[in-house]
C-alpha positions as CSV (number, residue, x, y, z in Angstrom):
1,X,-109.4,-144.6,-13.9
2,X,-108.3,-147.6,-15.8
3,X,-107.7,-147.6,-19.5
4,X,-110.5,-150.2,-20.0
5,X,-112.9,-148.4,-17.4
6,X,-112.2,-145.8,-19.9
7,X,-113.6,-147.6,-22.7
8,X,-116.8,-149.0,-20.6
9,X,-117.7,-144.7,-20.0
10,X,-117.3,-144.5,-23.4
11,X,-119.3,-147.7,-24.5
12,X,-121.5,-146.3,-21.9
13,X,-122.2,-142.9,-23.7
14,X,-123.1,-144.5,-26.8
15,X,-125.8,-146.5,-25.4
16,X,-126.9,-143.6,-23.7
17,X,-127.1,-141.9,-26.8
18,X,-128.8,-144.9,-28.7
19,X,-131.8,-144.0,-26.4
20,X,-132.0,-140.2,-27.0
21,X,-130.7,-140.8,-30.7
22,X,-131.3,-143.8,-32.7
23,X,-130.3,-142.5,-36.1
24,X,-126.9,-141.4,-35.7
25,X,-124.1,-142.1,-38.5
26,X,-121.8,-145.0,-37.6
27,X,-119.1,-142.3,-38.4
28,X,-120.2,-140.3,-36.1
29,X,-119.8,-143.0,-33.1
30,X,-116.2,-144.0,-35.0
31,X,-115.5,-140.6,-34.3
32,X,-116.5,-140.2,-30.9
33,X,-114.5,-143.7,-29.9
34,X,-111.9,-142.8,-31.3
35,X,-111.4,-139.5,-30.0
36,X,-112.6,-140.2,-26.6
37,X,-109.9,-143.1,-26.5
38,X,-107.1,-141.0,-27.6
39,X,-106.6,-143.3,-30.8
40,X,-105.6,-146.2,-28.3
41,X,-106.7,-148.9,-30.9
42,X,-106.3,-151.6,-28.6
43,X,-108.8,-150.0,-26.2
44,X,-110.8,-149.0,-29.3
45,X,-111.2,-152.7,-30.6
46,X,-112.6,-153.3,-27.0
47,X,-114.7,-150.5,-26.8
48,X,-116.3,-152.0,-30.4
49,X,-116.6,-155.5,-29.4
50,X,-118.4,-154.3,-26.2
51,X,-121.1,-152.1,-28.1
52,X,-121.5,-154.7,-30.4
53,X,-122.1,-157.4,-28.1
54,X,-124.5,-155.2,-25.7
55,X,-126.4,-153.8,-29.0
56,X,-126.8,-157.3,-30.4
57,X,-128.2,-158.7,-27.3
58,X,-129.9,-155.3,-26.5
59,X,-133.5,-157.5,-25.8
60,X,-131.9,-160.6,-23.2
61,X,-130.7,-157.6,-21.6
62,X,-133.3,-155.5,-21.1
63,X,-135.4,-159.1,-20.2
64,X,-132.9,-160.5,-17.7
65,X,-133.2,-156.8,-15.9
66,X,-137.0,-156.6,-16.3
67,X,-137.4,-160.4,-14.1
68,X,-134.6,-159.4,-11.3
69,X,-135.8,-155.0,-11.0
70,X,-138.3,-155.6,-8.4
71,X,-140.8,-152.6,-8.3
72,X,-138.5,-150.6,-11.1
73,X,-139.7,-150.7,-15.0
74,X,-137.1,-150.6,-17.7
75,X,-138.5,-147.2,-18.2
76,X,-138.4,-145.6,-14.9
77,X,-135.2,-147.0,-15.0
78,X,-134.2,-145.1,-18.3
C-alpha cells in the first residue's frame, strides 16, 4: 500500500468513527493520526487537510451522492 493510500484508510477510519462517535476529543483523533502514520508528518499534514476538507463539505457530499445513488439512501448506504 502506498504511503498516501495509507493516510486515505486512516482519514477513512475517522469518518467512520464520526458516524458511530460524534463527540470524540480532537486529541484523541491527533493521537490516532499520528500513531497510525508512524509520525510521518508529511503524510500526517495530508491526512489533516483531507479530514478537514471532507468534514467541512460533509453536506455537498452527502448531496452530490444522494442525486447520482440510484435506488440506495445515504442511510442504507451508511
Amino acid at each position: 500500500m502506498s504511503r498516501r493510500s495509507k493516510a486515505r484508510e486512516v482519514v477513512l477510519q475517522l469518518l467512520y468513527q464520526d458516524d458511530l462517535n460524534s463527540d470524540r476529543r480532537l486529541t484523541a483523533d491527533e493521537a490516532f493520526v499520528r500513531e497510525r502514520l508512524e509520525e510521518d508528518l508529511s503524510l500526517v499534514d495530508f491526512a489533516w487537510d483531507l479530514l478537514r476538507g471532507v468534514r467541512s463539505r460533509r453536506r455537498e457530499i452527502d448531496e452530490a451522492l444522494a442525486r447520482v445513488a440510484a435506488n440506495w439512501s445515504l442511510e442504507r448506504m451508511a
